[in-house]
C-alpha positions as a Markdown table, in Angstrom:
| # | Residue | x | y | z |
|---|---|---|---|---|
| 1 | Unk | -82.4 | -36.9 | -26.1 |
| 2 | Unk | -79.7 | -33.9 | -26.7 |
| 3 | Unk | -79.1 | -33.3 | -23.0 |
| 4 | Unk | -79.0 | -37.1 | -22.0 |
| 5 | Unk | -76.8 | -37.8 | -24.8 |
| 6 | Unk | -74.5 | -34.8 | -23.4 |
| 7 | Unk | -74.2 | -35.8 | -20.1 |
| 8 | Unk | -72.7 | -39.3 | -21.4 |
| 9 | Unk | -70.2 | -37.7 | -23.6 |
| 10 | Unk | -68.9 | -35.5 | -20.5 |
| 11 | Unk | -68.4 | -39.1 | -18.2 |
| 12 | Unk | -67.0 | -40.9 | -21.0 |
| 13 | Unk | -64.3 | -37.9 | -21.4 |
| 14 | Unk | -64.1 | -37.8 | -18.1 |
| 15 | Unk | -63.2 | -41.6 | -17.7 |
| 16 | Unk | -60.7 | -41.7 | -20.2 |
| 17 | Unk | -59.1 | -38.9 | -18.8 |
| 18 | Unk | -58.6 | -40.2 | -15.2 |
| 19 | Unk | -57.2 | -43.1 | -16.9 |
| 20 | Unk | -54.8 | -41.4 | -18.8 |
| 21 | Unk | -53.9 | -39.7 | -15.3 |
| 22 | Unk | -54.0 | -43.2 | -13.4 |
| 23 | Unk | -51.8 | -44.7 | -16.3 |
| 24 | Unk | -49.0 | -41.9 | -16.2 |
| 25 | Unk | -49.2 | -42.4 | -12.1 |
| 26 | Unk | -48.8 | -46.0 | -12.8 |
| 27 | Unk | -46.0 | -45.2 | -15.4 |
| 28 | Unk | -44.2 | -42.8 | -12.7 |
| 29 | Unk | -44.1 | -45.3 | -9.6 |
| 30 | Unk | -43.0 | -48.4 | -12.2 |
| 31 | Unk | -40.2 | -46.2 | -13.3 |
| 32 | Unk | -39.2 | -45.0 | -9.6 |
| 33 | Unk | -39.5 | -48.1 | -8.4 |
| 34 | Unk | -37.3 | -49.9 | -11.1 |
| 35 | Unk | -34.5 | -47.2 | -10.8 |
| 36 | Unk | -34.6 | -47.7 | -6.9 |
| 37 | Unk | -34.6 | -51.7 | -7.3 |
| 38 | Unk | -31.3 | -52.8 | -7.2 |
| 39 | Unk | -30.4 | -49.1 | -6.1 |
| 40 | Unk | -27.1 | -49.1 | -3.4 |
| 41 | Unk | -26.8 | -44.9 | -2.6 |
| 42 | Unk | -23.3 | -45.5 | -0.6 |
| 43 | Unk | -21.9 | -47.0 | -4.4 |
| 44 | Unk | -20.7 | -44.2 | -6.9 |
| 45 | Unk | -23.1 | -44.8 | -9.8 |
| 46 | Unk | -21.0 | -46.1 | -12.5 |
| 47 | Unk | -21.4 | -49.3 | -14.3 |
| 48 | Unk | -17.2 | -49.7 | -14.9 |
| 49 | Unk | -16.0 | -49.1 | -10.6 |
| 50 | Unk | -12.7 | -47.6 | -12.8 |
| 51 | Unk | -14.8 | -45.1 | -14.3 |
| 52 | Unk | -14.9 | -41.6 | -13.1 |
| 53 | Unk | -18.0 | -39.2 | -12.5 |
| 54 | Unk | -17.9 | -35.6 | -13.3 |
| 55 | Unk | -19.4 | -33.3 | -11.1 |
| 56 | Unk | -19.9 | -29.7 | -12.4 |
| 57 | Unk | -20.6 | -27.2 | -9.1 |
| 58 | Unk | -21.4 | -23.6 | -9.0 |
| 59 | Unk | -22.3 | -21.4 | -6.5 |
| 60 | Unk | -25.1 | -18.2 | -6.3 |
| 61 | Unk | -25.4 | -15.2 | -3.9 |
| 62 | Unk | -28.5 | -16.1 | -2.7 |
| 63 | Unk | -27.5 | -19.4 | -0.4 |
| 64 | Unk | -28.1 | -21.7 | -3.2 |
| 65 | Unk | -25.4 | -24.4 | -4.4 |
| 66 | Unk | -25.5 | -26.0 | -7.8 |
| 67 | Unk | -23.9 | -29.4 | -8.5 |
| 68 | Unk | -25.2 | -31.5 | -11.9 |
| 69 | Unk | -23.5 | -34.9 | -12.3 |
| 70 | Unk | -24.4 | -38.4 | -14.5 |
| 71 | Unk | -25.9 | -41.3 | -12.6 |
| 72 | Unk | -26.0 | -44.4 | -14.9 |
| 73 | Unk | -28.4 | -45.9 | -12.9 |
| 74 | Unk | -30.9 | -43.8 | -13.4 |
| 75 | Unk | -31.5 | -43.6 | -16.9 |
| 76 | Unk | -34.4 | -45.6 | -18.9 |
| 77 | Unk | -35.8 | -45.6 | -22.0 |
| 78 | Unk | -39.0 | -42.9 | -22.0 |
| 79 | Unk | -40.5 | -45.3 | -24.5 |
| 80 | Unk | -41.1 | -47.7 | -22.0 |
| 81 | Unk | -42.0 | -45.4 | -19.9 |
| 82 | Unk | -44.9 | -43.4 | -21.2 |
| 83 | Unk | -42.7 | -40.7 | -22.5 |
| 84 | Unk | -41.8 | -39.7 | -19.1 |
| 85 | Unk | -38.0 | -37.7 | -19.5 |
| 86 | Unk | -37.7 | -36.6 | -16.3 |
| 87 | Unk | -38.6 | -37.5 | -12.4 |
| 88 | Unk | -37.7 | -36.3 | -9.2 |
| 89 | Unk | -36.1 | -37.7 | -6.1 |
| 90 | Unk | -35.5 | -37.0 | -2.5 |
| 91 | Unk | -31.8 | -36.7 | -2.2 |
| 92 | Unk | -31.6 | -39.6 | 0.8 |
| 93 | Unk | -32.4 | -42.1 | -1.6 |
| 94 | Unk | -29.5 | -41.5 | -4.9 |
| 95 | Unk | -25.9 | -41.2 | -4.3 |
| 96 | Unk | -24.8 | -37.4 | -4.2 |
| 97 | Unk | -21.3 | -36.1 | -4.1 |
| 98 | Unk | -19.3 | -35.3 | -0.6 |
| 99 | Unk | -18.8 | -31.6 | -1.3 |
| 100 | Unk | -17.2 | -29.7 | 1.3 |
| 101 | Unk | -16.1 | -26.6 | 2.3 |
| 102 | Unk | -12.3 | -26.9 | 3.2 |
| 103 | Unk | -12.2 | -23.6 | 5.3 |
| 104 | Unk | -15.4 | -24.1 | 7.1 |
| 105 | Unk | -15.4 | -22.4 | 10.7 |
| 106 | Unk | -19.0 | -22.7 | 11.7 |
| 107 | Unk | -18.8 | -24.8 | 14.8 |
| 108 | Unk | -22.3 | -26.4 | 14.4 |
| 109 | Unk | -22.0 | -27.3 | 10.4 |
| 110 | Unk | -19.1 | -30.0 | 8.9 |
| 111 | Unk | -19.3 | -27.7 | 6.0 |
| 112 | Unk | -21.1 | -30.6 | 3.9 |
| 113 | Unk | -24.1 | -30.5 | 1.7 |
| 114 | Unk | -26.7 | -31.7 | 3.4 |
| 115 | Unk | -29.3 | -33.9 | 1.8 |
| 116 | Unk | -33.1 | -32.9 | 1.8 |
| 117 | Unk | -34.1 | -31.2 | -1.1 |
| 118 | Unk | -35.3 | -33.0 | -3.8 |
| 119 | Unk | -33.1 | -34.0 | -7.0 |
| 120 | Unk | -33.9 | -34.1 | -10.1 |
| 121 | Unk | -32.5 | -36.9 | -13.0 |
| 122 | Unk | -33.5 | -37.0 | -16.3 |
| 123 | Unk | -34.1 | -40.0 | -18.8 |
| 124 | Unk | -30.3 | -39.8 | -19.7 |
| 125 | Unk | -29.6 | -39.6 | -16.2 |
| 126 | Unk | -28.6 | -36.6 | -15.7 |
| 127 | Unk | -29.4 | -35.2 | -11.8 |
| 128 | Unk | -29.9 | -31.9 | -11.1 |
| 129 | Unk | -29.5 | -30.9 | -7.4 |
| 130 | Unk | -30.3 | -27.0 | -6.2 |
| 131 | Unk | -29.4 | -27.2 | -2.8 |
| 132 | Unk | -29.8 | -24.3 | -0.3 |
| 133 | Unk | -27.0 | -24.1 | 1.7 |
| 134 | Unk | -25.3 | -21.3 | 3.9 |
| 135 | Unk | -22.0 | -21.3 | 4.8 |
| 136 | Unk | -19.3 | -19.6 | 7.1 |
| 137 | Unk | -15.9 | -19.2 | 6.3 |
| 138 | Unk | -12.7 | -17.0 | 6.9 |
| 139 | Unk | -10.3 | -14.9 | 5.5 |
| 140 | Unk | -7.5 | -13.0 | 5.6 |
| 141 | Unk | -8.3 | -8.9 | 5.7 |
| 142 | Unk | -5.6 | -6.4 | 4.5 |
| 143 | Unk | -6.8 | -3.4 | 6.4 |
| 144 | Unk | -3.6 | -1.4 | 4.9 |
| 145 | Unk | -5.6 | 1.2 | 2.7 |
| 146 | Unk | -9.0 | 1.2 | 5.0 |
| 147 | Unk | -11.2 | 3.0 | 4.4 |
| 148 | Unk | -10.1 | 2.7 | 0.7 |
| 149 | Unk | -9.6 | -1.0 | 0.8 |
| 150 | Unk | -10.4 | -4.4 | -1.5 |
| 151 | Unk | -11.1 | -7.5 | 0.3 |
| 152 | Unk | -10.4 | -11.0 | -1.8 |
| 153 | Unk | -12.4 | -14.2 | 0.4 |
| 154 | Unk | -12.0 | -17.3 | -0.9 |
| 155 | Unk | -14.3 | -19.8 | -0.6 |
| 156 | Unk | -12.8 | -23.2 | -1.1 |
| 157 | Unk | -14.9 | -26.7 | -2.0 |
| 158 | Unk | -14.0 | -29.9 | -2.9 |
| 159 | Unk | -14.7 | -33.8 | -2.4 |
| 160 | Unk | -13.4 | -35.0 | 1.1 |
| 161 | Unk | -13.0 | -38.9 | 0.0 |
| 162 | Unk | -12.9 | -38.7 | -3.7 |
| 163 | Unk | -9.9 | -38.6 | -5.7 |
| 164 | Unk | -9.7 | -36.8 | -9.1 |
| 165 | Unk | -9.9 | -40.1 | -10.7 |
| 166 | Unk | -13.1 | -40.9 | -9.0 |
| 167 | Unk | -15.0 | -37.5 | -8.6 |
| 168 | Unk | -13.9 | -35.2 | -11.3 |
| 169 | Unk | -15.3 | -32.3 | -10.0 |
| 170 | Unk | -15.4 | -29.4 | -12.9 |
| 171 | Unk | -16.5 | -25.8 | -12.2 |
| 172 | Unk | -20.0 | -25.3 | -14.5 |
| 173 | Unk | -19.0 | -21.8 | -15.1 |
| 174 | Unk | -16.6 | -19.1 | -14.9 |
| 175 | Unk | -17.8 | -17.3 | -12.3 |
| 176 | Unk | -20.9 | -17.4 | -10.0 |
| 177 | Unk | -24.4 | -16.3 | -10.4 |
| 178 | Unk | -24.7 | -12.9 | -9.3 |
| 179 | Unk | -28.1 | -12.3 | -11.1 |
| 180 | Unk | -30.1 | -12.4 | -7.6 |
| 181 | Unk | -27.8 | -10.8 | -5.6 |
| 182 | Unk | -28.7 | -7.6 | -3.3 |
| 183 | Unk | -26.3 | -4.9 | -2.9 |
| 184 | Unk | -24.4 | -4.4 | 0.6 |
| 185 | Unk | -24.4 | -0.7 | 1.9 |
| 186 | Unk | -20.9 | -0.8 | 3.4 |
| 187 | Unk | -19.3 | -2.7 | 0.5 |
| 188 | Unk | -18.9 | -3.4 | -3.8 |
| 189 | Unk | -19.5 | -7.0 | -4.9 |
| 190 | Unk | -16.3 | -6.4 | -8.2 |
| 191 | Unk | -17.5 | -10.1 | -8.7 |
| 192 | Unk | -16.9 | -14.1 | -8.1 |
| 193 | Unk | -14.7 | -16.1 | -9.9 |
| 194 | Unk | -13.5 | -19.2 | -9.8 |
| 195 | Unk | -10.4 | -21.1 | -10.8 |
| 196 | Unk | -10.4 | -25.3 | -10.5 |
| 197 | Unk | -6.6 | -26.6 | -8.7 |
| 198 | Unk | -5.5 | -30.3 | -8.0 |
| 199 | Unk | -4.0 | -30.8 | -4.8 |
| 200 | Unk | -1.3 | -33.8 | -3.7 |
| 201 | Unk | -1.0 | -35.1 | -0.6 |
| 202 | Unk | 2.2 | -37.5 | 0.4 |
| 203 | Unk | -0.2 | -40.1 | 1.2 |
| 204 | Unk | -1.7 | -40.7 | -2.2 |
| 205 | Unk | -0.5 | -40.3 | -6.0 |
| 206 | Unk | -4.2 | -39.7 | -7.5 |
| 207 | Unk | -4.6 | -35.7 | -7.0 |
| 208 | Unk | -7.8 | -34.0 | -5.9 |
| 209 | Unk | -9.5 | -31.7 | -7.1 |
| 210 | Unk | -11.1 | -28.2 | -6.0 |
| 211 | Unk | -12.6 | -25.1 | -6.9 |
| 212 | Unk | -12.3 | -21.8 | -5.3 |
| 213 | Unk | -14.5 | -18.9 | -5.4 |
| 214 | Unk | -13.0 | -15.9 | -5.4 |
| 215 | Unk | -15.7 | -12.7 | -3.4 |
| 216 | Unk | -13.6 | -9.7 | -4.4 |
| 217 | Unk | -15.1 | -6.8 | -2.6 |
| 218 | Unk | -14.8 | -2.9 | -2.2 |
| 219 | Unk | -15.0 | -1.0 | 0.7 |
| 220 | Unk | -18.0 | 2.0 | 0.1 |
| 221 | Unk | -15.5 | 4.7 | 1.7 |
| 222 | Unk | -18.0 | 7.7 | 2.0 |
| 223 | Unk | -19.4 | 6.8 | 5.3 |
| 224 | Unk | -15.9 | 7.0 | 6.6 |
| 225 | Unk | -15.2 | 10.3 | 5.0 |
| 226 | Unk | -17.7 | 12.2 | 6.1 |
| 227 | Unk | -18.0 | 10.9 | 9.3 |
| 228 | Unk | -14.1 | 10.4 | 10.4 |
| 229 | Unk | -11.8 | 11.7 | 7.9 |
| 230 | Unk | -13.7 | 15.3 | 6.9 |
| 231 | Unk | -13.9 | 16.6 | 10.4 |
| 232 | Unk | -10.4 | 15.4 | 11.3 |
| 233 | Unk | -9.1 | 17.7 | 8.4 |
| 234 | Unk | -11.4 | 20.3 | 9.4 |
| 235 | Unk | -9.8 | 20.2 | 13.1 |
| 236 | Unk | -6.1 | 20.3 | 11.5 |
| 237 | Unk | -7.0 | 23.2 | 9.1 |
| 238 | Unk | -7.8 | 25.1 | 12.3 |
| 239 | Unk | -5.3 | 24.3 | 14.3 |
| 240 | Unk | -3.0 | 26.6 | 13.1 |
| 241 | Unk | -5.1 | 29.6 | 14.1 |
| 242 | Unk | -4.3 | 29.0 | 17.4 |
| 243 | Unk | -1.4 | 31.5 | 17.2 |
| 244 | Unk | -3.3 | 34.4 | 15.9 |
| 245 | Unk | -5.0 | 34.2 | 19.7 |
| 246 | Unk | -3.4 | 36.5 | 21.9 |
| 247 | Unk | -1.3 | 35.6 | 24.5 |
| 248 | Unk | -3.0 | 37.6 | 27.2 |
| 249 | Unk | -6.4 | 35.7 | 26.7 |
| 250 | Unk | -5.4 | 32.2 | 28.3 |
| 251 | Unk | -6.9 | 30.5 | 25.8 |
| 252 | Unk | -4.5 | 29.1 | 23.9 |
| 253 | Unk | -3.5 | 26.4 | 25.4 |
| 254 | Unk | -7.3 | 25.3 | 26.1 |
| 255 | Unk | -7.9 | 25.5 | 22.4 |
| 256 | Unk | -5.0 | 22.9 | 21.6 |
| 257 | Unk | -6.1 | 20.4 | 24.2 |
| 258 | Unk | -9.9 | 20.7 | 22.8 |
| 259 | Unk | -8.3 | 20.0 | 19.1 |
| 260 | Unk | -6.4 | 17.4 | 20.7 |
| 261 | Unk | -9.4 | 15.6 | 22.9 |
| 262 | Unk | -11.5 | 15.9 | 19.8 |
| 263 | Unk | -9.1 | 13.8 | 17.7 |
| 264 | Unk | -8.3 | 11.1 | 20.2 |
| 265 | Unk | -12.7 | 10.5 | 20.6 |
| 266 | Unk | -12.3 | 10.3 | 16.0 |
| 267 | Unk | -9.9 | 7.9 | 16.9 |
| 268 | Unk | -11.2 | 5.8 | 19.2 |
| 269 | Unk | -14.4 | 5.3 | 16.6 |
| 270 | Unk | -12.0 | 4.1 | 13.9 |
| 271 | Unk | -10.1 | 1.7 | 16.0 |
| 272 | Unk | -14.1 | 0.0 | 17.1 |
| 273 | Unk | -14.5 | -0.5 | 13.4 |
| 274 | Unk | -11.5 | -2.5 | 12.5 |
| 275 | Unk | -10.3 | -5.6 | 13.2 |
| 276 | Unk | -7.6 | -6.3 | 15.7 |
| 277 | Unk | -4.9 | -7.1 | 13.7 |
| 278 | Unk | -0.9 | -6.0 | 13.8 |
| 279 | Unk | -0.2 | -6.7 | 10.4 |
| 280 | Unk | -0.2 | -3.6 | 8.9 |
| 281 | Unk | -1.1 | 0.0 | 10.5 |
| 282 | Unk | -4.4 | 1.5 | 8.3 |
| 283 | Unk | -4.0 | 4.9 | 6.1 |
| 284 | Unk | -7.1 | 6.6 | 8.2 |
| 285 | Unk | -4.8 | 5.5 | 11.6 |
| 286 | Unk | -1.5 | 6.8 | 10.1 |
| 287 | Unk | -3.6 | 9.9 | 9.4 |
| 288 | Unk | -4.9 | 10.6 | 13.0 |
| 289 | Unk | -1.6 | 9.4 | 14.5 |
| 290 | Unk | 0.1 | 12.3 | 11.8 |
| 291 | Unk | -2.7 | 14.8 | 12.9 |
| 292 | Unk | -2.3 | 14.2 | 16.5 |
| 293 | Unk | 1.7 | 14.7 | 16.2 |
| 294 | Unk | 0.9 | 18.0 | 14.8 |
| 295 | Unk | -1.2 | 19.0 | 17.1 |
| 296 | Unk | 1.4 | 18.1 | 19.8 |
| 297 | Unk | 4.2 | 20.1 | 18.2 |
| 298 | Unk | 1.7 | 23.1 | 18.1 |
| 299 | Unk | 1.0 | 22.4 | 21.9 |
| 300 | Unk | 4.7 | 22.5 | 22.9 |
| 301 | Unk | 5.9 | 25.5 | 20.5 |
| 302 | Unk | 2.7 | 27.1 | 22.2 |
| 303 | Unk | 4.3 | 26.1 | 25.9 |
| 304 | Unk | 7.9 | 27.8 | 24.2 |
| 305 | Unk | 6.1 | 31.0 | 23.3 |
| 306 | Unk | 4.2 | 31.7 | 26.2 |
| 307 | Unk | 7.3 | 30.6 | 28.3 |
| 308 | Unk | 9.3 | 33.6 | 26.4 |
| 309 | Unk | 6.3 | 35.7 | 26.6 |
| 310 | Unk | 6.2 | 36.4 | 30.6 |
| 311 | Unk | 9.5 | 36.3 | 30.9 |
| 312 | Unk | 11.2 | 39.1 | 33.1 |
| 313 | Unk | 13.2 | 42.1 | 31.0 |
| 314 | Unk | 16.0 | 41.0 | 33.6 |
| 315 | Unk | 15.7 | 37.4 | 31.9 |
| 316 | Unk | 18.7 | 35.5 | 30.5 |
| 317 | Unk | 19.1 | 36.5 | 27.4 |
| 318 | Unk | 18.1 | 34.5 | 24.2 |
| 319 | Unk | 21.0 | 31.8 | 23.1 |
| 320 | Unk | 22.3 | 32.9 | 19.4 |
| 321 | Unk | 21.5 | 29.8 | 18.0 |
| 322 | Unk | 17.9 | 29.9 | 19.0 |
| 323 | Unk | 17.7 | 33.3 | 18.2 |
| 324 | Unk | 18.5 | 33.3 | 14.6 |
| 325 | Unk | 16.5 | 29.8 | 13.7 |
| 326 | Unk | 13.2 | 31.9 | 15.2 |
| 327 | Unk | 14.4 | 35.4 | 13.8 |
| 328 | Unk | 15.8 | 34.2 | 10.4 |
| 329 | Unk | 15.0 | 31.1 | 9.2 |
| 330 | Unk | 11.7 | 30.5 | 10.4 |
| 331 | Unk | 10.7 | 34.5 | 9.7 |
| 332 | Unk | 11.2 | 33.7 | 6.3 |
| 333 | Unk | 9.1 | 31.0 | 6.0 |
| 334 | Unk | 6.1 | 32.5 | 7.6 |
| 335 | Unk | 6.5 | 36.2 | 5.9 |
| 336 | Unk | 7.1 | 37.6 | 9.3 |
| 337 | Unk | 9.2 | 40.7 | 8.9 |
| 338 | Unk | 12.3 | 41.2 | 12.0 |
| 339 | Unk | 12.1 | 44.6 | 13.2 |
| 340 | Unk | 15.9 | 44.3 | 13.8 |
| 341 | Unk | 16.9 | 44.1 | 10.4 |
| 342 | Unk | 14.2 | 47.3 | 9.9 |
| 343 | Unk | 16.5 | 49.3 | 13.0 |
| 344 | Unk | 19.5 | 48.2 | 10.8 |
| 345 | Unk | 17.8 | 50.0 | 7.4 |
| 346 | Unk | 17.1 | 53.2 | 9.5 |
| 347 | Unk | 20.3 | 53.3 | 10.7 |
| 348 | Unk | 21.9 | 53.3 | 7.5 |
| 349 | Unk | 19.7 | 55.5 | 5.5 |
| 350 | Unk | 19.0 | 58.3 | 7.9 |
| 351 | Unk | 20.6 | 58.3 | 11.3 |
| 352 | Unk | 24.7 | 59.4 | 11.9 |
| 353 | Unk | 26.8 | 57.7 | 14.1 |
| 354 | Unk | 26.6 | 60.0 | 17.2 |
| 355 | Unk | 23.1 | 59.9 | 16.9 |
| 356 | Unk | 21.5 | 58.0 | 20.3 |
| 357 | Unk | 18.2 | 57.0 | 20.6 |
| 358 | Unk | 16.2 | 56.2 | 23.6 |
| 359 | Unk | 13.6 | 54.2 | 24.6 |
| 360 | Unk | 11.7 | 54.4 | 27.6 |
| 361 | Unk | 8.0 | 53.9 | 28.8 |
| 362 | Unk | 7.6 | 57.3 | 29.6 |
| 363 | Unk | 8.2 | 58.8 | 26.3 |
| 364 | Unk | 6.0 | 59.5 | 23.8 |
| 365 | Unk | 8.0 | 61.4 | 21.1 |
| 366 | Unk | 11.2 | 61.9 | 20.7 |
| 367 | Unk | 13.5 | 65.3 | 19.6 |
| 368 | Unk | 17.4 | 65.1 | 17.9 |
| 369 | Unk | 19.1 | 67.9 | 18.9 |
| 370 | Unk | 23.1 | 68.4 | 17.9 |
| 371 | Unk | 25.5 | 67.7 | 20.3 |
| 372 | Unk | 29.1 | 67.7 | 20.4 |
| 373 | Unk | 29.4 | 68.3 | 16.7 |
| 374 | Unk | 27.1 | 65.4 | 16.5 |
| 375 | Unk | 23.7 | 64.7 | 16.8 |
| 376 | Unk | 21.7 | 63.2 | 20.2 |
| 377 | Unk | 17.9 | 62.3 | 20.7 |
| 378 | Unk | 16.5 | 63.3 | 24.1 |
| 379 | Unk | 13.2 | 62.7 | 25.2 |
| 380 | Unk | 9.9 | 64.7 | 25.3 |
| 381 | Unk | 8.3 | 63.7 | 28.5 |
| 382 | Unk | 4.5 | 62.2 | 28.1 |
| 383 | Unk | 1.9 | 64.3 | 30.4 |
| 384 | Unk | 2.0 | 63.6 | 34.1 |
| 385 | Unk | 5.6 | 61.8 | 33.7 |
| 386 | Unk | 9.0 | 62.8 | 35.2 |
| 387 | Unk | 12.3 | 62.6 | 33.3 |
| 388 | Unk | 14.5 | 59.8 | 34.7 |
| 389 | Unk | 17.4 | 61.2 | 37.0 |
| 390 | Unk | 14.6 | 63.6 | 37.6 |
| 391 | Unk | 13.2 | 63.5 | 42.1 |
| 392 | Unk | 10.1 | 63.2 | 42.7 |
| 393 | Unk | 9.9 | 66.7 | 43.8 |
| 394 | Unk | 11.1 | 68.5 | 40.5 |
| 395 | Unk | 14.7 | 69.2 | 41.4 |
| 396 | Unk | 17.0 | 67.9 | 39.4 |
| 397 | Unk | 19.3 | 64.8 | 39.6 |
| 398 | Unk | 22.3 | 63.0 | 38.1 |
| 399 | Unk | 22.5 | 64.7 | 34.6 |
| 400 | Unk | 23.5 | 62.8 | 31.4 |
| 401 | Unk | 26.9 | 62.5 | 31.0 |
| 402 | Unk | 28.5 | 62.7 | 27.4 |
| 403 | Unk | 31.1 | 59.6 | 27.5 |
| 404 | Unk | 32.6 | 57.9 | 23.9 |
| 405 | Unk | 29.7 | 55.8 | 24.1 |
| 406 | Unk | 27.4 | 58.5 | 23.2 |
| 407 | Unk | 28.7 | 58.4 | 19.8 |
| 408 | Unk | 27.1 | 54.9 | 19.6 |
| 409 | Unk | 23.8 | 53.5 | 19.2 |
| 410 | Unk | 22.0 | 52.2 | 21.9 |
| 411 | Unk | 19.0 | 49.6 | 21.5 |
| 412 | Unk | 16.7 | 48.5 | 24.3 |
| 413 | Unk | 17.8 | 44.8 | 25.6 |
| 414 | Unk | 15.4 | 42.2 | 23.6 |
């Protein structure tokens, strides 16, 4: 009797469950189908046609728009119902809101919402619609400080038939979800808010109203600097160097141009990574194009000095002018001390006025002997030299002369 009387209790709570089920199925497609009755989609649902709707949107990183509204319609009394407080419903059949996206530039999308997801509306009829939607838009970059640059896109939504009096469309937060969002390696989300505007247009009185989404971003500048804007101030730290090479070697010239090459190739990498835009001129470009002006003014005073370099002792002489902004001014500012001004020290500390001093190649060391109640240095000849006035074959020639410019001093020409 026990297991008998077991296996009827089992199908009898079996039955009365599947007709618990097969009630609340019934309940469910009396309810859908007593919303969807009378039903009209294209009609905003409002029982007074000079009532408004409010539409509350907001918007999530993760391609998912947001938009809750209140369709009279489709609320009931869950009493009737078999408790039943909420239902879903595919988004073709209710009325949804015309969102659009005013700056849309995605040539095969209006920029709409498009339907096909399911919605769902509660007993007080309150609809719920998730929607995944992606969207392309444009806006204006200030490249001014790149790499060290903030970007501020604006993403602009709004009804596209609907006046504010109609389709009061309310933002449902103060900024957008960011919760699900995954963090860009070239740039910083700062964040997403949004501000609500009306808009009139000359052809109607009602405004219209909008939100915007603000995507203020931050440039991640380290790939830059390491890549573009370290080795360009390596290359101009070294530049400068190029005048402790010596002019003999040929190489300095060669070592400017390779400085020079180098920076232009930097140069042409930053100009692939912006945008072509003459707005404004960016910091790392006004760098390079400073750099590469350097470099060029350290080519050409390289081209001065090795023009001065070979030139002939028999050469024009320097121009005063030129002469005293390389000797004076600019000795000064590099520490370099002029030998001229050491001559002009000597003179006055140790040497007499009829002392003359002589330079040539062929001397090594020179001797002061007196002379005419003064004093006059003569020269000691180096090892397998002759004197000058001096043939080839030993005997002597024109012999120094005293004159009254003996009594001076006499420097070698620059």
């Amino acid at each position: 009797m026990a297991p008998g009387f077991l296996q009827v209790a089992v199908f009898v709570l079996i039955y009365f469950f599947c007709q618990k089920e097969a009630h609340c199925l019934d309940e469910v497609l009396r309810l859908r189908s007593d919303l969807l009755a009378k039903y009209q989609r294209s009609v905003r649902p409002v029982r007074d046609y000079k009532d408004g709707i409010t539409v509350y949107l907001n918007v999530a990183l993760r391609q998912i728009t947001d938009l809750y509204w209140k369709d009279e319609y489709l609320a009931w009394n869950k009493t009737e119902y078999g408790e039943i407080s909420s239902i879903m419903f595919p988004s073709r059949d209710i009325w949804i809101p015309d969102i659009y996206l005013y700056n849309n530039v995605d040539e095969q999308s209006d920029g709409g919402l498009q339907p096909g997801t399911n919605v769902k509306v509660t007993s007080e009829g309150e609809v719920s619609w998730l929607t995944p939607s992606s969207f392309t838009s444009s806006c204006k970059i200030d490249i001014g400080p790149f790499p060290y640059d903030d970007q501020h896109c604006i993403l602009h939504f709004g009804s596209w038939t609907h006046t504010g009096v109609q389709v009061d469309l309310q933002n449902a937060s103060d900024a957008a979800d960011l919760s699900d969002f995954a963090d860009n390696g070239e740039w910083w989300l700062m964040g997403m808010p949004v501000r609500r505007e009306e808009k009139f247009y000359s052809c109607c009185p009602e405004p219209y109203p909008n939100l915007k989404f603000s995507i203020n971003l931050r440039r991640r500048p380290m790939f830059y600097f390491f890549n573009l804007v370290l080795p360009c101030l390596i290359l101009l730290l070294i530049n400068p160097l190029v005048f402790y090479l010596p002019p003999d070697s040929g190489e300095r010239m060669g070592f400017c141009m390779t400085i020079l090459l180098a920076l232009v190739v930097f140069l042409q990498l930053v100009s692939e990574s912006l945008p072509k835009t003459s707005d404004n001129i960016p910091l790392i470009g006004k760098f390079f194009a400073g750099t590469i002006f350097l470099l060029g003014l350290t080519a050409m005073a390289n081209i001065i000095i090795l023009h001065l370099y070979y030139q002939r002792p028999g050469s024009k002489a320097v121009h005063p002018v030129i002469r005293k902004i390389f000797l004076v001014y600019l000795a000064k500012i590099f520490c370099v001390t002029n030998s001229s001004e050491q001559d002009d020290d000597e003179k006055d500390g140790n040497d007499s006025p009829d002392t003359l001093k002589i330079s040539n190649p062929f001397v090594d060391l020179t001797q002061t002997f007196p002379f005419g109640g003064g004093h006059r240095t003569l020269p000691t000849l180096a090892p397998g030299t002759t004197a000058p006035g001096t043939a080839p074959d030993g005997s002597e020639g024109e012999s120094l002369r005293e004159s009254p410019s003996t009594s001076r001093r006499c420097r070698p020409t620059p």
